[in-house]
DRENPA-3360 file (N, C-alpha, C; in nm, 2 decimals, always signed):
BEGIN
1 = XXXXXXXX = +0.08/-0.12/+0.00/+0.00/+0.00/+0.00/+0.09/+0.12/+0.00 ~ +0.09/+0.23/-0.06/+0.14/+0.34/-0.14/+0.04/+0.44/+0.01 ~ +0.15/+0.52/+0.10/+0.12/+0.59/+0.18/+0.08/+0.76/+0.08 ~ -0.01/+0.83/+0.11/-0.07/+0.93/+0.04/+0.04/+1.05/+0.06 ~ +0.12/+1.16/-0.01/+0.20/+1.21/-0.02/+0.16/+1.35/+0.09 ~ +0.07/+1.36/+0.14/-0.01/+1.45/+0.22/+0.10/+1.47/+0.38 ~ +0.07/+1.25/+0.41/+0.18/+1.22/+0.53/+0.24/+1.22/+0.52 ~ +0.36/+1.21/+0.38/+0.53/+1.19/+0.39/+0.56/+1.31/+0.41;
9 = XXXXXXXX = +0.50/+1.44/+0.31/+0.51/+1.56/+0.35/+0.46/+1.69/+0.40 ~ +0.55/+1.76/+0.50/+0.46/+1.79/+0.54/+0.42/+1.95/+0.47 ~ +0.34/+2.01/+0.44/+0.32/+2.13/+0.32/+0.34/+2.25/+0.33 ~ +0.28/+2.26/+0.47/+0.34/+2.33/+0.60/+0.49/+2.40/+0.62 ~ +0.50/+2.35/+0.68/+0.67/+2.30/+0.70/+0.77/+2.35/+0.57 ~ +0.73/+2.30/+0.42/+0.74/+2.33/+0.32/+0.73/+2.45/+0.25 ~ +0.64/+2.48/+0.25/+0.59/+2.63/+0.23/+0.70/+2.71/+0.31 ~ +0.69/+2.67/+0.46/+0.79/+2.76/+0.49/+0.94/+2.79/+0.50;
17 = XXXXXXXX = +0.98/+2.64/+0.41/+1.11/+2.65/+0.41/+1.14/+2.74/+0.25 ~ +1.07/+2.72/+0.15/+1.06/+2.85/+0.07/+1.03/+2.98/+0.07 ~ +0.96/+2.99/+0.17/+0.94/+3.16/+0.18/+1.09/+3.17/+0.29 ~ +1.12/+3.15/+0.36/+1.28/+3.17/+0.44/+1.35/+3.17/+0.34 ~ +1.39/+3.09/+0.23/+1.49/+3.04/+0.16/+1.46/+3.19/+0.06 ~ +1.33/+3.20/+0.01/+1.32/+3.33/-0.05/+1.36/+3.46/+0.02 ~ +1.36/+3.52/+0.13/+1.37/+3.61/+0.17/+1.53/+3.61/+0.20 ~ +1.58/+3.46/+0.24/+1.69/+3.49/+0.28/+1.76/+3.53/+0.16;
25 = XXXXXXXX = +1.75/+3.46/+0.00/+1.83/+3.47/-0.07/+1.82/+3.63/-0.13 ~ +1.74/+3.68/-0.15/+1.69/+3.85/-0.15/+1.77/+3.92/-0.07 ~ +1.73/+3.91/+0.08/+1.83/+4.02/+0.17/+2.00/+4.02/+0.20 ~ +2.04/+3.88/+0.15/+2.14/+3.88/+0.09/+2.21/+3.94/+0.02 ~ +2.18/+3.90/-0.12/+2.17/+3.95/-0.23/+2.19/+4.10/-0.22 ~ +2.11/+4.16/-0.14/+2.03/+4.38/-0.14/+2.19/+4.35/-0.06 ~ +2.23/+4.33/+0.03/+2.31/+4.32/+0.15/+2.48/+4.34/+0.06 ~ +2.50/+4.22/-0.02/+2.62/+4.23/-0.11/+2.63/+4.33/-0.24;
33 = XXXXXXXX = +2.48/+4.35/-0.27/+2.51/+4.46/-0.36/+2.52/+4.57/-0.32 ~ +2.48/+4.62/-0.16/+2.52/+4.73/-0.13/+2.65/+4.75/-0.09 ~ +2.71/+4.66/+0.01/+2.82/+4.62/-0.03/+2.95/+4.73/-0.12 ~ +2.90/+4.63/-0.24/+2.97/+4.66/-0.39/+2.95/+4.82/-0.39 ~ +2.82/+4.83/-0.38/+2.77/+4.97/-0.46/+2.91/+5.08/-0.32 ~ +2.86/+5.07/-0.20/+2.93/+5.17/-0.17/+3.10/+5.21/-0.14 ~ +3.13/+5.02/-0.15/+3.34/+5.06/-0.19/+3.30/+5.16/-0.32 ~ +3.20/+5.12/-0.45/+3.29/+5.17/-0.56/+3.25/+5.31/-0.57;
41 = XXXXXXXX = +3.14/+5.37/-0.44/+3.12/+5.51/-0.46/+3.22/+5.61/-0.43 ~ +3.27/+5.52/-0.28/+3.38/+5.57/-0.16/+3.50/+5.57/-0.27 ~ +3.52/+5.47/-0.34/+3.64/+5.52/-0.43/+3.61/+5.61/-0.52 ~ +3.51/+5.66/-0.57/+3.49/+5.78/-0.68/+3.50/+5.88/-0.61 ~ +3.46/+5.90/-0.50/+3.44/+6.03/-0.43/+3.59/+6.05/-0.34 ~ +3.63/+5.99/-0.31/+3.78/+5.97/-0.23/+3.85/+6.09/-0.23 ~ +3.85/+6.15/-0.36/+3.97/+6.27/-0.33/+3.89/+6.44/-0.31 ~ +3.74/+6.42/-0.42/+3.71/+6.54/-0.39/+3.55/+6.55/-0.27;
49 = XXXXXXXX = +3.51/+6.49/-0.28/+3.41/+6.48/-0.15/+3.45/+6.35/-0.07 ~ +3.56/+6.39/+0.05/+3.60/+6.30/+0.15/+3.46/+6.23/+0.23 ~ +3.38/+6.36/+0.26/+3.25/+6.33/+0.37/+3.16/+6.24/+0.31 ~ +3.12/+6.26/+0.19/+3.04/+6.13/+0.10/+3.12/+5.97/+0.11 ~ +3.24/+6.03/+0.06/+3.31/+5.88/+0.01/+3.32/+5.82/+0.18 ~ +3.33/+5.87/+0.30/+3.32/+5.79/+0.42/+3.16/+5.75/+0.42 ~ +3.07/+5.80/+0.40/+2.97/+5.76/+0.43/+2.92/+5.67/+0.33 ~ +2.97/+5.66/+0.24/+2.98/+5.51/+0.13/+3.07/+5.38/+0.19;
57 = XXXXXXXX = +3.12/+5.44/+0.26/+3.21/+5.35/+0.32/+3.20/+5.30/+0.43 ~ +3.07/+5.35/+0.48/+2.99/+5.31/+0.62/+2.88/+5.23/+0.54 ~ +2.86/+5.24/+0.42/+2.74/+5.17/+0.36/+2.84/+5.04/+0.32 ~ +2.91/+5.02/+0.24/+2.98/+4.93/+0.22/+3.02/+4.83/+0.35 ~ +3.06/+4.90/+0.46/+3.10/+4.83/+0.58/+3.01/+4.76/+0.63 ~ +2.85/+4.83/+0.64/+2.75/+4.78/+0.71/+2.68/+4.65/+0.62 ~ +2.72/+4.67/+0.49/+2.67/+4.55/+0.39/+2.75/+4.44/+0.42 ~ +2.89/+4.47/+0.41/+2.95/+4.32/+0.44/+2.94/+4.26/+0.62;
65 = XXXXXXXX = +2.88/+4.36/+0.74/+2.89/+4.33/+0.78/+2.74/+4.23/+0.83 ~ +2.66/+4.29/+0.76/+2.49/+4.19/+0.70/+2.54/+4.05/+0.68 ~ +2.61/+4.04/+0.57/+2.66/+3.95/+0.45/+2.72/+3.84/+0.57 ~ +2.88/+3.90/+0.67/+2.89/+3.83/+0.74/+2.82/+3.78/+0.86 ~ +2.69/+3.85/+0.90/+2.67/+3.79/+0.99/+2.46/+3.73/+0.94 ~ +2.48/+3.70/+0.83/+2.40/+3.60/+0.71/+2.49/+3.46/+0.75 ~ +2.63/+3.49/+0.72/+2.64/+3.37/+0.68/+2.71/+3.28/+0.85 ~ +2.76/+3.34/+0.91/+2.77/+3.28/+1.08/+2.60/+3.23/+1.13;
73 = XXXXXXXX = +2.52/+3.30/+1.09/+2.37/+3.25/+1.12/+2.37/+3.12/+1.06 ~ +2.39/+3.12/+0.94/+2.38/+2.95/+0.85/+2.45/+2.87/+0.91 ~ +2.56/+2.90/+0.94/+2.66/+2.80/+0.99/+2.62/+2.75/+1.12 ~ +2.59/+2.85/+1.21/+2.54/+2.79/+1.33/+2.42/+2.75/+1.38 ~ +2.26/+2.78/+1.22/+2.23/+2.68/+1.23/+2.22/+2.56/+1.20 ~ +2.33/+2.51/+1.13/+2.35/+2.42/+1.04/+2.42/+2.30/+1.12 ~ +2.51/+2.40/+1.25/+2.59/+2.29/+1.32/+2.47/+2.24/+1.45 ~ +2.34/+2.34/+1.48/+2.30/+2.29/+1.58/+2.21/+2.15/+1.55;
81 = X = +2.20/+2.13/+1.47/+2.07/+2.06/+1.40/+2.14/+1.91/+1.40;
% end
């Protein structure tokens, strides 16, 4: 007898591991592109607007440091499990 695919899985559960998996891979994503975006502003602005190119470079800092602490979350929950 062939158990109904309702019990094996649960849809639930499912559902929600795609909408996480979606949101995670998005805020990511916004996180590393901002990232990028504000090293490469901070280097255009570098010599003649110092005050911008630091504050691109508070944008760039706070993206990688999203990015890095994205990916210590996976890791740790990946080892508790």
């Amino acid at each position: 007898m062939i158990a109904p695919a309702t019990k094996i899985v649960d849809l639930g559960q499912l559902v929600r591991v795609v909408e996480v998996a979606l949101v995670a891979g998005i805020g990511v994503s916004l996180a590393f592109s901002l990232a990028i975006r504000g090293a490469v502003r901070a280097g255009e602005h570098r010599r003649e607007r110092p005050l911008r190119a630091g504050a691109h470079a508070l944008v760039a800092a706070a993206g990688l440091l999203a990015v890095a602490a994205a990916i210590g979350f996976g890791v740790s929950t990946m080892l508790a499990k």
